[in-house]
N, C-alpha and C positions, 0 to 999 in steps of 0.2 A: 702172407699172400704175396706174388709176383707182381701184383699190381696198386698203382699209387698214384693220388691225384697232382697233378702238378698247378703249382699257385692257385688254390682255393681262394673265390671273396670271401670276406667277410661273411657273408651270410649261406654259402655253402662250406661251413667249417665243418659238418657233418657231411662223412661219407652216407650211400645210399642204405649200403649191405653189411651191417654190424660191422662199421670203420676198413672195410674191406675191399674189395673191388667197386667201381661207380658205374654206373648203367648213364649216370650225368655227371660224368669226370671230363677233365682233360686227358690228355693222353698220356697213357703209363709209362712209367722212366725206365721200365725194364724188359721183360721178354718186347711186348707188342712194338718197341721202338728200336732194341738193341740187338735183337734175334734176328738170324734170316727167317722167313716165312716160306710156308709151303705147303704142302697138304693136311690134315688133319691126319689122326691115326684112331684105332678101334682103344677107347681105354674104359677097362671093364668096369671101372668104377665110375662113368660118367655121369651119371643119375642121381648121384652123391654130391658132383661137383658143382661149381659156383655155375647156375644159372637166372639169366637176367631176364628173358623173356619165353611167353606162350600163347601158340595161337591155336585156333580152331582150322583143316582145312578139309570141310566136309567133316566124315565121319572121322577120319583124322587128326591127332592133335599132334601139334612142333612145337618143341623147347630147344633154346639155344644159349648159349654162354661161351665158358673161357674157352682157349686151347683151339678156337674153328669148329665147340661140339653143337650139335645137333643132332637132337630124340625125336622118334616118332613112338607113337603110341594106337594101335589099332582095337585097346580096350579101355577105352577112356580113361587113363591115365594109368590102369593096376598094373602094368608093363609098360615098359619102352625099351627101346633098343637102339643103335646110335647110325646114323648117316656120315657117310667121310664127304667132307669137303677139301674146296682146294686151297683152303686157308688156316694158318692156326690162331690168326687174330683171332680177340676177344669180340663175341658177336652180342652184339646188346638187344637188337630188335628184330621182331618176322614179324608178316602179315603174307595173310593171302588175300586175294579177290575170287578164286573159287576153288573149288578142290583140286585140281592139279596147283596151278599158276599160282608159284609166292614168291618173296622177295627175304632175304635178309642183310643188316647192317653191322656195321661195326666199328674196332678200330683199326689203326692204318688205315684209311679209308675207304674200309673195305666193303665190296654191295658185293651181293650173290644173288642168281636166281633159279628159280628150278621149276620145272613143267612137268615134271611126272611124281606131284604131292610129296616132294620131300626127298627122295630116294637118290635123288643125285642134285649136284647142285653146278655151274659155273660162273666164273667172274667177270663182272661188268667191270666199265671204268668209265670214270665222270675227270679222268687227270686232276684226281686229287693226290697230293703229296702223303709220306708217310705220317705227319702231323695231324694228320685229322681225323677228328673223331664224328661218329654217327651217331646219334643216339636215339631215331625214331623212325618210323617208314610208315608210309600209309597208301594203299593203293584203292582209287575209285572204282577199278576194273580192269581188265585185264593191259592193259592199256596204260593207263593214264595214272602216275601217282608221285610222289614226293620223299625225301631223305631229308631230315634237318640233323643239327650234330651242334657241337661247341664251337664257339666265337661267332654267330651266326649263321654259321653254314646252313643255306637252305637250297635243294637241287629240286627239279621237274623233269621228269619225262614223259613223253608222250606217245613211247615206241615200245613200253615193255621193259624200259632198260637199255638198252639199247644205246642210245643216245642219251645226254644229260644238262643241263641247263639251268646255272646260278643265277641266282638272283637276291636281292637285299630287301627283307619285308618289312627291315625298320635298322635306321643308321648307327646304332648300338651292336657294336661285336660282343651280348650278352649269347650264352648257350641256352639254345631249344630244346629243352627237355622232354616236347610232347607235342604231336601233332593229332587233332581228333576231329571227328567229323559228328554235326551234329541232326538230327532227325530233321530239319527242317535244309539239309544241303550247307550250311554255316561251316566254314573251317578253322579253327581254333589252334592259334598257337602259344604254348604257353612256357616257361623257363625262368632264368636267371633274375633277380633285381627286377623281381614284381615285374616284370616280361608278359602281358596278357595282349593278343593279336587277334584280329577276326577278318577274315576274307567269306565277303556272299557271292563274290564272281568268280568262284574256281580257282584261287589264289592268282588271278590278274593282279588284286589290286590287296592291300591292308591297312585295316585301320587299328589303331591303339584302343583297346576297351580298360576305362580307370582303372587300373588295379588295385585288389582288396588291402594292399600292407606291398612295401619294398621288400621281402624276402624273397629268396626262389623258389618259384612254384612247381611241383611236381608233375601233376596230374589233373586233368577236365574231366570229369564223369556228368554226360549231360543227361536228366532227368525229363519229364514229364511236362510239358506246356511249356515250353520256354524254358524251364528252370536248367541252373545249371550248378555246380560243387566243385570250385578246385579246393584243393591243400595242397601242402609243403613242407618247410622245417618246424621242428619243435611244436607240433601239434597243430598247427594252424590250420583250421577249416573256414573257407567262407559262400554264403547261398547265396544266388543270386537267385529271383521271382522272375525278373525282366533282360531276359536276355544276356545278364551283365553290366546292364546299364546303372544297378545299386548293389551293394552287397552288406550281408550281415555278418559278422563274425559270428563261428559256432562254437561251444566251449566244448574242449576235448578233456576226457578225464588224464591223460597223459602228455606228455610235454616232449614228443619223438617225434623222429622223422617219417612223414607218412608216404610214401613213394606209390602206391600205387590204388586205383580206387575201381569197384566196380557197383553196377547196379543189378541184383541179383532179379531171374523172371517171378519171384512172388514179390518182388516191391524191396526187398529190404536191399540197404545199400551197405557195402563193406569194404572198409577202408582198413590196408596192413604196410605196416614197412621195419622200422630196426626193431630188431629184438623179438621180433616175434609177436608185437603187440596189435591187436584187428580189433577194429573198433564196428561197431555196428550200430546202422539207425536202424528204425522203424516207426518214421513219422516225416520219409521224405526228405531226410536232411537236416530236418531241425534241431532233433538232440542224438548224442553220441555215448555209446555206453562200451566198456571192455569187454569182451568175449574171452574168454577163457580158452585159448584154440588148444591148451596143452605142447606147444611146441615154442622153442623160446628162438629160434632161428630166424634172421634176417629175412625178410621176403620183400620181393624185387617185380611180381607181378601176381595176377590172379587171374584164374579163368575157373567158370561152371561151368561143368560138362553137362552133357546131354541129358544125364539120370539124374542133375542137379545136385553133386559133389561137387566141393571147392576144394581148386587146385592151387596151389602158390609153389615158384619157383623163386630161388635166392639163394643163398651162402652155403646151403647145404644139398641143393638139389630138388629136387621134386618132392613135396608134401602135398597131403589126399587127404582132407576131412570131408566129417559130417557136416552138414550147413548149419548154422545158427537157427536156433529155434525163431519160427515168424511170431509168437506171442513170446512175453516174459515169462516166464515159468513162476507160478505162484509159489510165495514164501510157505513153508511148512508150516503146520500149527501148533504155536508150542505144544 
């Protein structure tokens, strides 16, 4: 692959996407740094290629990755078809706040946005240098939303984009791996060297929530009553009941990197990342079993569609399964 982490800790010795491109990397030593940049182009294999993230916008779905691609899809995921931007940076994250209005991020420190659901996109600037990386976006509305990235980088604006505004949510130049918001308004930041953050006033202010273990954590997928599920490397899951305030270690039957977690709408929760491996609860988090997804490709994120198919983007593109059965499927008899 064209791209490669530069000075990995310790505890992210593991890339995200089968050793491959990072969605929580530093910045690549190659095209994204050493190339000129500029518009994207139509490559008909882009659906194939390494992509890192996907959102919902409306009935609309956007996936994004290397090279400045960006997919849309107007049939829940059975086609997509690619958008030119005006960057060939590697684009790690999108979100929208409603079906037109989204955002995405990258490297070079690159934001984009686009107002007519994907279909065109152009370039903001927050006067970040070619060094920086983005690695998450999250918008409360059409309006108001956040960029975090590697070494700390964390931005606000309150214009749409427009405008941009640094700020340091903890005096650690550890990388934010994930910014998530939770049902009761909570914002959650979470990342590098057991990195776990939580702002209740709008990211004014943040406070350190203990961390379950010093490695880097990947992903928040917040649950039910309070509850909350990060992981990270080499299998690690842990539950929190209370906000964060205690946590349990969950045991994973595999020992990989988990990068991305969702909670499915019949309850069951699913967690994928190297190699293709997707663990699956159904008991809220407490215990974890292997799924068989048939596909041994790195995955980088997940989204159910509408008809409740599971979509996962990574190292090879967009994959479409069937969902995991909501009961165990009983053992045959001899």
């Amino acid at each position: 692959m064209l791209l490669a982490e530069a000075t990995p800790s310790a505890t992210d010795s593991m890339s995200p996407v089968s050793g491959t491109a990072s969605r929580s990397a530093a910045p690549s030593t190659i095209t994204d740094t050493l190339g000129t940049d500029g518009p994207s182009f139509i490559a008909p294999l882009a659906a194939q290629s390494l992509l890192l993230d996907l959102t919902a916008a409306g009935p609309r779905l956007v996936a994004v990755g290397e090279r400045g691609h960006v997919l849309l899809s107007d049939d829940q995921g059975q086609t997509w078809r690619q958008a030119l931007t005006p960057t060939r940076a590697t684009l790690t994250a999108v979100t929208f706040a409603d079906p037109r209005h989204g955002w995405a991020v990258g490297h070079l420190g690159t934001l984009l946005r686009t107002v007519d659901a994907g279909e065109s996109w152009q370039r903001l600037s927050a006067d970040l240098d070619r060094e920086s990386v983005l690695l998450d976006v999250l918008f409360l509305n059409a309006s108001e939303g956040f960029a975090v990235g590697a070494y700390g980088l964390f931005l606000r604006t309150r214009d749409a984009g427009a405008t941009w505004e640094k700020s340091e949510p903890q005096p650690e130049q550890f990388h934010f791996n994930h910014i998530v918001r939770t049902a009761d308004g909570a914002l959650f930041l979470v990342g590098e060297s057991g990195t776990l953050l939580r702002s209740r006033d709008g990211a004014l202010n943040w406070e350190p929530v203990p961390p379950p273990y010093d490695g880097s954590l990947f992903g928040l997928v917040p649950l039910a009553d309070g509850e909350l599920l990060v992981h990270g490397l080499r299998g690690h899951v842990f539950r929190s009941s209370n906000g964060g305030a205690g946590w349990n270690a969950i045991a994973t039957p595999v020992p990989t990197l988990l990068m991305h977690g969702i909670r499915l709408r019949n309850g069951l929760i699913v967690l994928a990342g190297q190699s293709g491996n997707f663990l699956v609860s159904r008991d809220r988090g407490q215990t974890f079993s292997l799924w068989p997804s048939g596909d041994s490709s790195g995955v980088s994120a997940l989204l159910e569609t509408a008809e409740g198919a599971l979509l996962s983007v990574g190292d090879k593109g967009v994959r479409r399964f069937d969902p995991p059965p909501v009961h165990v499927p009983a053992a045959a008899a001899p």
